[in-house]
Backbone as CSV, one residue per row, in Angstrom:
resi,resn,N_x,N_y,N_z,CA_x,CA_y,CA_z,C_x,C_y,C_z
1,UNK,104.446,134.579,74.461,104.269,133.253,75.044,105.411,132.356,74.594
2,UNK,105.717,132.008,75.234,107.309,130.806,75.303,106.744,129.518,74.805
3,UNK,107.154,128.634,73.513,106.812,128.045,73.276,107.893,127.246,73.111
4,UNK,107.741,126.135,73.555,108.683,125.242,73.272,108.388,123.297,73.973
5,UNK,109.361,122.869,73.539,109.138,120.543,73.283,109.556,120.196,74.804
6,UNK,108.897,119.435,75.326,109.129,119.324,76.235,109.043,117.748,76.639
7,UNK,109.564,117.037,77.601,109.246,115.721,77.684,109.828,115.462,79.275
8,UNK,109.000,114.429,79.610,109.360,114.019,80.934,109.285,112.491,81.058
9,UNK,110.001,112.005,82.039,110.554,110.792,82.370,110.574,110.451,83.870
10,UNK,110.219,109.184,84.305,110.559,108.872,85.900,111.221,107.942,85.609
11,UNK,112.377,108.308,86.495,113.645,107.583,86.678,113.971,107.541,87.897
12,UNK,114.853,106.361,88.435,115.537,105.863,89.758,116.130,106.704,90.381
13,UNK,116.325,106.875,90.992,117.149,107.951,92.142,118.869,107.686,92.074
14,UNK,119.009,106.104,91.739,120.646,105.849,91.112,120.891,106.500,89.820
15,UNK,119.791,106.715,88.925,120.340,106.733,87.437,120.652,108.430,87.987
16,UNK,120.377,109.118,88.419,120.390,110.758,88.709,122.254,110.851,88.232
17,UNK,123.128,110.622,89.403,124.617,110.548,89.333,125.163,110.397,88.226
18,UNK,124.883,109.099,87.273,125.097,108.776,85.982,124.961,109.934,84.975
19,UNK,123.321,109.925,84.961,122.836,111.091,83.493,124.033,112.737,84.169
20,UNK,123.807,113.372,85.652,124.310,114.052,85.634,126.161,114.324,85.385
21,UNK,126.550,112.980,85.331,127.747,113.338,84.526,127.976,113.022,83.296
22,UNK,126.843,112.345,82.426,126.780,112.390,81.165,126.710,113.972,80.716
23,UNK,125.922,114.485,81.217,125.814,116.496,81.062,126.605,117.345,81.331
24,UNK,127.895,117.008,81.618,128.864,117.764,82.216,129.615,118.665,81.131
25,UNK,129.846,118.082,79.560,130.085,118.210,78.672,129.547,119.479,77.754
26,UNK,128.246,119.295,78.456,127.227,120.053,77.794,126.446,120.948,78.338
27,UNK,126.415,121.404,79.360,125.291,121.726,80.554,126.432,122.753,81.366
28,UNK,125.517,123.565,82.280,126.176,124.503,83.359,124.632,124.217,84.493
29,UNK,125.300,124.322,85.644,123.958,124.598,86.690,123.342,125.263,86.937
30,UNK,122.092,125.780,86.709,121.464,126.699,87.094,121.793,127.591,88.018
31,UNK,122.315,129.263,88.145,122.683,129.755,88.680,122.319,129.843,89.988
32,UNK,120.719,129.794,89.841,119.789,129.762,90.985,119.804,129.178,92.172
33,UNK,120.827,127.847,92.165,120.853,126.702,92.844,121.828,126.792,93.835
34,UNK,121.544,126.127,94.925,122.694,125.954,96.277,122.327,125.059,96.249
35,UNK,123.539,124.701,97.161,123.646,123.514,97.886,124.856,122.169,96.623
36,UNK,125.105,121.287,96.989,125.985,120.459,96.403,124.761,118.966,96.204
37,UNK,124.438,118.944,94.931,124.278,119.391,93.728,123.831,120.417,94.107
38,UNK,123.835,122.056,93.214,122.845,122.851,93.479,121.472,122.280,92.915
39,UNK,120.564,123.064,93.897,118.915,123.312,93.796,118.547,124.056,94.395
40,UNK,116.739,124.266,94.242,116.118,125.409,94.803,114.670,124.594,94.982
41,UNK,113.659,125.584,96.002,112.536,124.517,96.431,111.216,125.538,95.412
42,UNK,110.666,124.416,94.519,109.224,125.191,93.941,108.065,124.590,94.950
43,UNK,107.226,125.910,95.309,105.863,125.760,95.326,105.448,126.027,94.580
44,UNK,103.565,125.447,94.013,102.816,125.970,93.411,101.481,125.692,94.167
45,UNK,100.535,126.605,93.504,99.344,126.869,94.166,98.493,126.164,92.842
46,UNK,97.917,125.329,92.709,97.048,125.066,91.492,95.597,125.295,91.875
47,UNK,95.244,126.073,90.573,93.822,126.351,90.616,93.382,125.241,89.432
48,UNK,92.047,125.293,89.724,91.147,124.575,88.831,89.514,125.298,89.122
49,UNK,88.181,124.853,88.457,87.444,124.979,88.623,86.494,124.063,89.076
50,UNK,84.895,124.515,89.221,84.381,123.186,89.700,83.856,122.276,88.991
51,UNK,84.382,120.607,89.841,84.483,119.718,88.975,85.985,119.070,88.326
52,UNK,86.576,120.268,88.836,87.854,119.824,88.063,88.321,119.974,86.617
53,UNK,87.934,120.628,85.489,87.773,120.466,84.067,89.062,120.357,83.764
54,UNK,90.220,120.952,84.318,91.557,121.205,83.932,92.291,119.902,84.195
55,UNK,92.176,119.120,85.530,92.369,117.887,85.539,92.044,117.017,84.668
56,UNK,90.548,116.940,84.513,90.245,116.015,83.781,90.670,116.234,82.460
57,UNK,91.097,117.821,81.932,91.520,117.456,80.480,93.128,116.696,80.482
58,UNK,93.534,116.745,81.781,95.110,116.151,81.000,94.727,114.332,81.467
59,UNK,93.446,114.257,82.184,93.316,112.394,82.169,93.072,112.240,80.910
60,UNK,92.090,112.744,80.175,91.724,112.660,79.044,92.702,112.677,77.433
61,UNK,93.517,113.448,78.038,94.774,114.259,76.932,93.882,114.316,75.620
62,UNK,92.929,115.714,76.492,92.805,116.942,75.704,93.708,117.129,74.689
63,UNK,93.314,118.189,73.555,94.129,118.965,73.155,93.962,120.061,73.524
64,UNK,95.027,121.190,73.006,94.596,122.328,73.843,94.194,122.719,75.036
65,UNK,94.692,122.050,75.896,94.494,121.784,77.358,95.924,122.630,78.469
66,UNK,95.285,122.932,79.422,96.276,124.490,79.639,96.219,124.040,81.750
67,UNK,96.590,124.609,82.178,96.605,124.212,83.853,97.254,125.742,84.242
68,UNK,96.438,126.517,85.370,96.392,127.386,86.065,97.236,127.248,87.032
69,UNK,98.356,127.864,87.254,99.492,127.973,88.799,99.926,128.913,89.018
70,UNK,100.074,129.110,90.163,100.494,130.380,91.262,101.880,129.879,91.739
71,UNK,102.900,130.160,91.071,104.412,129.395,91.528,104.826,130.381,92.288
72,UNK,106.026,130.201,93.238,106.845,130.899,94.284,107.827,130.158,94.626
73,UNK,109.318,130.229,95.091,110.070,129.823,95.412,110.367,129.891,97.023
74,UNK,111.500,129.295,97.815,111.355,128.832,99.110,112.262,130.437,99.820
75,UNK,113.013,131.176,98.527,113.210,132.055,99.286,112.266,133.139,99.900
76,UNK,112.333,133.572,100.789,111.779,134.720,101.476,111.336,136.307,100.859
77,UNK,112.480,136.059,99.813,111.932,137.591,99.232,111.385,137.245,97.668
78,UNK,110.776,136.507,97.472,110.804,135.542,95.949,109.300,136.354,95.845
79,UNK,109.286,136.703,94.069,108.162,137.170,94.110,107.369,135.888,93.688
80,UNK,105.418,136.432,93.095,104.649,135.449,92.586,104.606,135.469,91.333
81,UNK,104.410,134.058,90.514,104.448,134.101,89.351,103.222,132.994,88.886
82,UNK,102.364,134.066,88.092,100.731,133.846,87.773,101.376,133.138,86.373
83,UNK,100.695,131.528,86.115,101.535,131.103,84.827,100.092,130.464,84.422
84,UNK,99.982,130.428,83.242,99.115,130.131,82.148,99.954,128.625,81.445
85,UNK,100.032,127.703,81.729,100.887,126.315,81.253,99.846,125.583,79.963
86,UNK,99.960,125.989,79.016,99.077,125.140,77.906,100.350,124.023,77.116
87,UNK,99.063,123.075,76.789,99.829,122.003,76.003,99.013,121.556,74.418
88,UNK,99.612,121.513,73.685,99.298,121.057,72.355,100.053,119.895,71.603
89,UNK,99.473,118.422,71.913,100.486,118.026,71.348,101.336,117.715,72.108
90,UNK,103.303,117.808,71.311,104.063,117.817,71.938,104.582,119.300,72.197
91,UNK,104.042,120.382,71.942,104.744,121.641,72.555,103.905,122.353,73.168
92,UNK,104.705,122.757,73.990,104.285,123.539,75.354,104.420,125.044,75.315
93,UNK,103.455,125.821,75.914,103.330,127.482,75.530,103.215,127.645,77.228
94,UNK,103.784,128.712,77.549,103.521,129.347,78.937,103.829,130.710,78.837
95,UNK,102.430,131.877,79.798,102.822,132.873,79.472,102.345,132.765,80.900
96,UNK,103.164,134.209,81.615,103.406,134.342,83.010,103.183,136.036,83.618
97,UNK,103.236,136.469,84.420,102.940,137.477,84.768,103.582,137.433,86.044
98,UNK,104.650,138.600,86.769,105.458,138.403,87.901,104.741,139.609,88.954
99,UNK,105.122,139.377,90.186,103.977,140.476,91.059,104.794,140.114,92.398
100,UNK,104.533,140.908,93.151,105.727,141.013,94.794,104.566,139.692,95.305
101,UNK,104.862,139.200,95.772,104.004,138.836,96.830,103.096,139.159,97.854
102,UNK,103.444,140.234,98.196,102.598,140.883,99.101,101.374,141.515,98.512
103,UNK,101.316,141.215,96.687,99.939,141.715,96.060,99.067,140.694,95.657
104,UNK,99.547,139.473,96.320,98.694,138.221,95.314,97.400,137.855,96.694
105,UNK,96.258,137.786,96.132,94.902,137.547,96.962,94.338,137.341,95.773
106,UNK,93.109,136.468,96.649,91.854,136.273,95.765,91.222,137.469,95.188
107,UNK,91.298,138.604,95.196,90.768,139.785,95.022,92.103,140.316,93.782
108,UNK,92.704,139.703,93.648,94.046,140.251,92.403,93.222,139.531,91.490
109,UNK,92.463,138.724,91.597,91.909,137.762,90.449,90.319,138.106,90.067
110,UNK,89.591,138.136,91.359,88.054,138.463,91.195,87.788,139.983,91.325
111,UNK,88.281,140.574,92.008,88.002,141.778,92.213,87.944,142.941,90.961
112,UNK,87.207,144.015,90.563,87.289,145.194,89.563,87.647,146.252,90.245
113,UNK,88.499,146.368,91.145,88.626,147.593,91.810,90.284,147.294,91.817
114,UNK,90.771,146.582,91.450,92.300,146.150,91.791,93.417,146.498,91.151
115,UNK,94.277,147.568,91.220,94.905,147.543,89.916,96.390,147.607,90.620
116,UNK,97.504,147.374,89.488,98.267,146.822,89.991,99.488,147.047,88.700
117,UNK,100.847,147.737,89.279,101.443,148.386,87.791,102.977,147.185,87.833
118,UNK,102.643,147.130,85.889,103.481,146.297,85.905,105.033,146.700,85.189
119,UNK,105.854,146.229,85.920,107.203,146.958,84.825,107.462,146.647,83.339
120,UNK,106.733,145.674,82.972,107.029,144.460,81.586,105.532,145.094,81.017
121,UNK,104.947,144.778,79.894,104.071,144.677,78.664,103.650,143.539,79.062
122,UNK,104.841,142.531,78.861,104.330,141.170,78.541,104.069,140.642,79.702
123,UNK,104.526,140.794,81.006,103.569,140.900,82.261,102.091,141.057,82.467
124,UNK,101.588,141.907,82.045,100.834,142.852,81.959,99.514,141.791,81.273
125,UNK,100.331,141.215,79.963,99.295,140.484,79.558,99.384,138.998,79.515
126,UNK,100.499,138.654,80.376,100.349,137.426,81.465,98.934,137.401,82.149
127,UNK,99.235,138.452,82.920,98.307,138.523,83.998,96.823,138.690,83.621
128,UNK,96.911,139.382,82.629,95.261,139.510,82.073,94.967,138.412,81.348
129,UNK,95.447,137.414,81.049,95.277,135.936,80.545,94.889,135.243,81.495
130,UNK,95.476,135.093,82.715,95.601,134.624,83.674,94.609,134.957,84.981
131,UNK,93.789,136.073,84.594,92.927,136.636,85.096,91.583,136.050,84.875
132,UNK,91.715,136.005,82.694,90.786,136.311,82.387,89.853,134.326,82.542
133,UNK,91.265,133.533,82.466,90.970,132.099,82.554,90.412,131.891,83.637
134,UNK,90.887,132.499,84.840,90.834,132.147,86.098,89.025,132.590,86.239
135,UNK,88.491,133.708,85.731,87.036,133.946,86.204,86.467,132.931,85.075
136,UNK,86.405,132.690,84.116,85.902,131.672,83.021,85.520,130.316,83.825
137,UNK,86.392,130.255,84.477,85.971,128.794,85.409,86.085,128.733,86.346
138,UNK,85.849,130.068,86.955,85.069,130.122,88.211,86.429,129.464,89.342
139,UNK,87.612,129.735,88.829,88.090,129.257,89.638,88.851,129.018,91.275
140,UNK,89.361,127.963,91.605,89.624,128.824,93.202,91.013,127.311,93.194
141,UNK,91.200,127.600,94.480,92.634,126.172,94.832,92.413,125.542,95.141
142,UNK,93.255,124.245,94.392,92.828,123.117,94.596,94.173,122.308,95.947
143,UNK,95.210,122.036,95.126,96.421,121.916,95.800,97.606,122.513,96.120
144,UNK,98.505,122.609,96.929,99.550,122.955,96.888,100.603,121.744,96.532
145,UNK,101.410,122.028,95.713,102.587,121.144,95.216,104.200,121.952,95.542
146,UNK,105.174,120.733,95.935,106.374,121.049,96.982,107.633,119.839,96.436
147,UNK,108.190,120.790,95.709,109.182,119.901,95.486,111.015,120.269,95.343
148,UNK,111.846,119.893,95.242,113.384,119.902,95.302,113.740,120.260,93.767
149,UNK,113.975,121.237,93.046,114.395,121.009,91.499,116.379,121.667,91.426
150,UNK,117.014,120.188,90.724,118.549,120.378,90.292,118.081,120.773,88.908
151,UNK,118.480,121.910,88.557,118.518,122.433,87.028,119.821,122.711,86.170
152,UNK,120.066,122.259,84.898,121.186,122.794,84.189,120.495,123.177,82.774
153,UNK,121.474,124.544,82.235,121.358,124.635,81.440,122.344,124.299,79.903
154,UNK,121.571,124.407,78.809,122.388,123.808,77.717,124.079,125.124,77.906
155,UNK,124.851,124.863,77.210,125.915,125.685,77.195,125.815,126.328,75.785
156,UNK,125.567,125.862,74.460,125.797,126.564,73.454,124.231,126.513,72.533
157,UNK,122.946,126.491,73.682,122.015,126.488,72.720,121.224,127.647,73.067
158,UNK,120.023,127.951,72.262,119.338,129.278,72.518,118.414,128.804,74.131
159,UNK,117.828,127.751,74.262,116.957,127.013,74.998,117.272,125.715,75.238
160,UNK,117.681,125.256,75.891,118.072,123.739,76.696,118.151,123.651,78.131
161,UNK,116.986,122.674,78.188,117.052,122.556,80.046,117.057,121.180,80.060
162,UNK,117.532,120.920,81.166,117.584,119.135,81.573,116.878,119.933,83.778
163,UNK,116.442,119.276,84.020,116.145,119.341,85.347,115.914,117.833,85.966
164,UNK,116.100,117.714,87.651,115.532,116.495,88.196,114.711,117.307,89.558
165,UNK,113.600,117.031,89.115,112.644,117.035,90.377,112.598,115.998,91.699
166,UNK,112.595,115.948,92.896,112.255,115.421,93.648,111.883,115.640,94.984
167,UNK,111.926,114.839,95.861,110.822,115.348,97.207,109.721,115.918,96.854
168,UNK,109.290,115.018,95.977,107.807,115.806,95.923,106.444,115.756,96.465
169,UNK,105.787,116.771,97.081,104.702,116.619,98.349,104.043,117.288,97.660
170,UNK,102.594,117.256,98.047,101.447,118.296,98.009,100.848,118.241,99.417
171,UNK,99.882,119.662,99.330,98.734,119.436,100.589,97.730,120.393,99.914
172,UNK,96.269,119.674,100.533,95.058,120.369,100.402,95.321,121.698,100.218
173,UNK,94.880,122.660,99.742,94.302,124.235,99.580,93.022,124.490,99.889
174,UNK,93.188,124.694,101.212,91.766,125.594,101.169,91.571,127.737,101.200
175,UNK,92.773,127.902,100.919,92.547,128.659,100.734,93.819,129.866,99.428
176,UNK,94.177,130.691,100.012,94.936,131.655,98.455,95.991,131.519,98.857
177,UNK,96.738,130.901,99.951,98.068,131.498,100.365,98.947,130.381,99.577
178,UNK,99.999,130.837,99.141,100.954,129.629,97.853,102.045,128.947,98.714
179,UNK,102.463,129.442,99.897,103.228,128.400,100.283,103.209,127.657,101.338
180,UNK,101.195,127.331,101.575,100.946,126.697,102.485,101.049,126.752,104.166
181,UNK,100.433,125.698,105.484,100.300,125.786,105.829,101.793,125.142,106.639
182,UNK,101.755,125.254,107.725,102.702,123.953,108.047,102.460,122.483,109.258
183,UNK,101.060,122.551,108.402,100.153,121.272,108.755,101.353,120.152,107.296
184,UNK,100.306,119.230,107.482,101.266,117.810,106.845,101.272,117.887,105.356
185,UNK,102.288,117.839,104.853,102.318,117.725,103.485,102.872,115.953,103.058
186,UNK,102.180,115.838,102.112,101.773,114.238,101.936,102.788,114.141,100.656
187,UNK,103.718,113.418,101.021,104.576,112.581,100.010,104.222,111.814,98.619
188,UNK,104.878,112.444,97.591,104.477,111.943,95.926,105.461,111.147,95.453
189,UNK,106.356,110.873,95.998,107.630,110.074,95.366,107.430,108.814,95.966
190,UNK,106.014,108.297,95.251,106.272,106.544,95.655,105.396,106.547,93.912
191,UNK,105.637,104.939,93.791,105.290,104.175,92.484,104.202,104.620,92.365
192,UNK,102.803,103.898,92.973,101.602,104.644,93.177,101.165,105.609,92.836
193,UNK,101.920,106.886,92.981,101.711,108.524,92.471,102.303,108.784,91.052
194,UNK,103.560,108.041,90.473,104.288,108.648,89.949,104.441,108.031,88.956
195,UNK,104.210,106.398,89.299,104.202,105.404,88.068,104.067,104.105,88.155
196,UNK,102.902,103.773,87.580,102.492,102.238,88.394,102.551,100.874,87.835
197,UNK,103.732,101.593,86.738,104.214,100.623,86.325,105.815,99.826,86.827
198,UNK,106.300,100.618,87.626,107.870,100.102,87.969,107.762,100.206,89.283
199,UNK,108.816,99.278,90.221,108.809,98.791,91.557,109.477,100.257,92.391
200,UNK,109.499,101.404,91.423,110.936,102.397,92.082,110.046,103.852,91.666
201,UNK,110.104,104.760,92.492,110.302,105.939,91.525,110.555,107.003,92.369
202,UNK,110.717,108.379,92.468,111.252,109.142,93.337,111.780,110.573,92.509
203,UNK,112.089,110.689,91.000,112.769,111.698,90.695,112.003,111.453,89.199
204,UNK,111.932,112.694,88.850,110.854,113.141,87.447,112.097,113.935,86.445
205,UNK,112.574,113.315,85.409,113.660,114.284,84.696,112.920,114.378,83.562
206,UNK,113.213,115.681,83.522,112.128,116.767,82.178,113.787,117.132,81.381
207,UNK,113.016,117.221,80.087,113.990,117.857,78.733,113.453,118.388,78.218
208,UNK,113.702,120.055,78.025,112.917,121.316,77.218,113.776,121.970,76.018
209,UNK,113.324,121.931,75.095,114.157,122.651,74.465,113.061,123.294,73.336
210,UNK,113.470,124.183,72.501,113.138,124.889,70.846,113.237,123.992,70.261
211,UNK,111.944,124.219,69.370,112.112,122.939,67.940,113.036,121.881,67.655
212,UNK,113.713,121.785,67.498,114.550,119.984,67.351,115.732,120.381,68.244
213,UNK,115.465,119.456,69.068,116.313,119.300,70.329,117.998,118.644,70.332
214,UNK,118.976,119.012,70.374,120.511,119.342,70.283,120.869,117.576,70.511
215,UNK,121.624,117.132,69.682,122.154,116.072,69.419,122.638,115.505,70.781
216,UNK,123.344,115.773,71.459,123.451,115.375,73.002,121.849,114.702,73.616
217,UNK,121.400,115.965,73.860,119.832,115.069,74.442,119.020,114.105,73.865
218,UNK,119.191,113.975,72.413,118.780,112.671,71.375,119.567,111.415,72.136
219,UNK,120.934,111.735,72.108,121.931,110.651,72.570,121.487,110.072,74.242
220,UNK,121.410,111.369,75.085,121.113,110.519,76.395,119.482,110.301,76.164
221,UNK,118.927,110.317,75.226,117.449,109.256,76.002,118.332,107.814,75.331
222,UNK,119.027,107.853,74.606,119.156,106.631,74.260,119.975,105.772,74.838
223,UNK,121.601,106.639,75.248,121.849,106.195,76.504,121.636,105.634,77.181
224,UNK,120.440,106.164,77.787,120.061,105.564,79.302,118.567,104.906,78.784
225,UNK,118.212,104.561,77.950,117.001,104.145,77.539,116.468,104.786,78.109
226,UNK,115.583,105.793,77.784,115.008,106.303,78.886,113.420,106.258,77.978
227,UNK,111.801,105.934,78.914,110.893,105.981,78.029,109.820,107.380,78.877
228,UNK,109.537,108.032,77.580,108.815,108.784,78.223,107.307,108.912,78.902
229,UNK,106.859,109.871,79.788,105.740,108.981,81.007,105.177,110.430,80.783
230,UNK,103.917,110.736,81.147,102.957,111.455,80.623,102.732,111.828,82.422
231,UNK,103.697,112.266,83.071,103.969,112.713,84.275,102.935,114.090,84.347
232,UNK,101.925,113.980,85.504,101.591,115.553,86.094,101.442,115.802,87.241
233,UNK,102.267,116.473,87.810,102.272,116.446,89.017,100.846,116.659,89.962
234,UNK,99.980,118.075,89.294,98.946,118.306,89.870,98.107,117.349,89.857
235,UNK,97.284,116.646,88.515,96.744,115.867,88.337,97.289,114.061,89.444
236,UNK,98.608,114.193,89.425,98.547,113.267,90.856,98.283,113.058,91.484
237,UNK,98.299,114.475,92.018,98.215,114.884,93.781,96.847,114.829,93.247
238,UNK,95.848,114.949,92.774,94.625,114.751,93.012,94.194,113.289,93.099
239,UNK,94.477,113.162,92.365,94.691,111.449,92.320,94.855,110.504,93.732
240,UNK,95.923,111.174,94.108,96.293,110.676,95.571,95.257,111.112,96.540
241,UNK,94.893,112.061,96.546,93.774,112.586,97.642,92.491,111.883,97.381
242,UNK,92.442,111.572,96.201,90.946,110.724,95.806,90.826,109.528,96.743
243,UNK,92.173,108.906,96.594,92.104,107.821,97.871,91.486,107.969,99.026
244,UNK,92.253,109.010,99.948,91.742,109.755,100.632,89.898,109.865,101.122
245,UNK,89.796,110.622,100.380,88.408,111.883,100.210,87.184,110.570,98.997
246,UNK,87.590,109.646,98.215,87.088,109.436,97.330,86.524,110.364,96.344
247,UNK,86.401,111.185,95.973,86.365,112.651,95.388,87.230,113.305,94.218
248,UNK,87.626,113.458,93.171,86.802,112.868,92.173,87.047,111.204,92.189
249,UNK,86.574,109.965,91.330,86.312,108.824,91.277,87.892,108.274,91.116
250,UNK,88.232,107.286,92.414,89.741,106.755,92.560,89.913,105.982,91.197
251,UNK,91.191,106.287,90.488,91.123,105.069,89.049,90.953,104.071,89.858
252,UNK,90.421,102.507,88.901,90.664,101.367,89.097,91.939,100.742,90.127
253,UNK,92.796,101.128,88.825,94.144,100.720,89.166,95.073,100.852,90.550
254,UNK,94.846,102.423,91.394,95.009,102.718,92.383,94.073,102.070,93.662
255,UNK,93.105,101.606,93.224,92.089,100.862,94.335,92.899,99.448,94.817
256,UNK,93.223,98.934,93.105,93.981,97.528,93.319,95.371,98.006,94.478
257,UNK,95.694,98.796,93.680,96.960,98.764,94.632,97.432,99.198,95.563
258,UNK,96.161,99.616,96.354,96.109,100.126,97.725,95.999,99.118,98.978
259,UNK,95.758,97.195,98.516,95.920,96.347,98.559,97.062,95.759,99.031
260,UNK,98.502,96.943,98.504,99.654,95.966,98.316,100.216,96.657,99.329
């Protein structure tokens, strides 16, 4: 299990240009990425159970509190990746399990007749983590989440990521498939969803690294003042649909400002 500090921030869509040539020094682009900046498009499939328990532990900020996803990328031949996301604190553990796509169903999860060979160990017991959470709470899908990620990595560290998320959408799940329907996917990059405290928002920049994080990334939060925001994407998008559906109970705060 990958353990490592993680922190996230919503920032302006101007400051993006800036921080990314503050990183130039320090950083390479994610290989993964096209396009000028490079990027690449994540889906995820989030499960939860009923009631929600997984949501409600990150309103709450649980400890030991963990969130179920079915990630895939926008290419065509991209496999699935069953991820186990726990949080403690400030560090973050994720253990994962990789599988073609063409093997992921509700029956990879509920079913005892299913078996399925893995090339990795640690695959292997991704997936049986990820299995074993998923029947514990009874779980099934809640949302799909859709977004744009520019990634770089550190140049001379074991673990350093800087990323900027944006375009970020979800839509209902009603059912197992991870990269959705191509009915309407509902827009997350307004204040409202993302942060309801500033007149702006649009782009989510995360900083990951191993135990004490490389003198550069100390320097740009300070840089750019940057304060950190207790950002979740899933838990949003539910949030946002509550409006919607009223289902689970809309915060306060979002009622007021549905007003404006």
């Amino acid at each position: 299990m990958l353990e490592r500090h993680e922190a996230k921030y919503v920032i302006p869509p101007e400051m993006v240009g800036p921080i990314r040539d503050y990183l130039r020094p320090f950083c390479s682009p994610d290989p993964h990425g096209q396009g000028d900046p490079p990027h690449y498009t994540v889906i995820t499939l989030q499960l939860d159970g009923p009631g929600l328990p997984l949501h409600y532990a990150t309103q709450n900020q649980m400890d030991n509190r963990f969130k179920l996803r079915v990630r895939t990328y926008a290419q065509p031949d991209s496999p699935i990746f069953l991820e186990v996301k726990r949080k403690h604190g400030l560090i973050v553990a994720k253990s994962r399990a990789v599988i073609p796509a063409a093997a992921w169903s509700r029956d990879l999860v509920y079913s005892t007749h299913v078996s399925l060979p893995f090339a990795k160990a640690k695959d292997y017991e991704g997936f049986l983590t990820f299995v074993r959470l998923a029947r514990e709470l009874q779980a099934e899908p809640v949302v799909r989440i859709r977004y744009e990620r520019e990634s770089y990595f550190g140049n001379n560290e074991p673990y350093a990521r800087v990323s900027f998320d944006r375009r970020l959408e979800y839509q209902p799940a009603a059912d197992w498939d991870v990269r959705g329907t191509d009915g309407r996917w509902i827009p997350m990059d307004t204040g409202l969803v993302q942060n309801k405290l500033y007149p702006w928002s649009g782009v989510v920049l995360e900083l990951k690294t191993f135990n004490d994080a490389p003198r550069w990334m100390v320097d740009l939060t300070q840089e750019f003042d940057l304060v950190r925001d207790g950002h979740c994407k899933y838990s949003n998008a539910v949030l946002n649909e509550a409006i919607f559906r009223g289902s689970p109970q809309t915060p306060p705060y979002e009622t007021v400002l549905q007003d404006y």
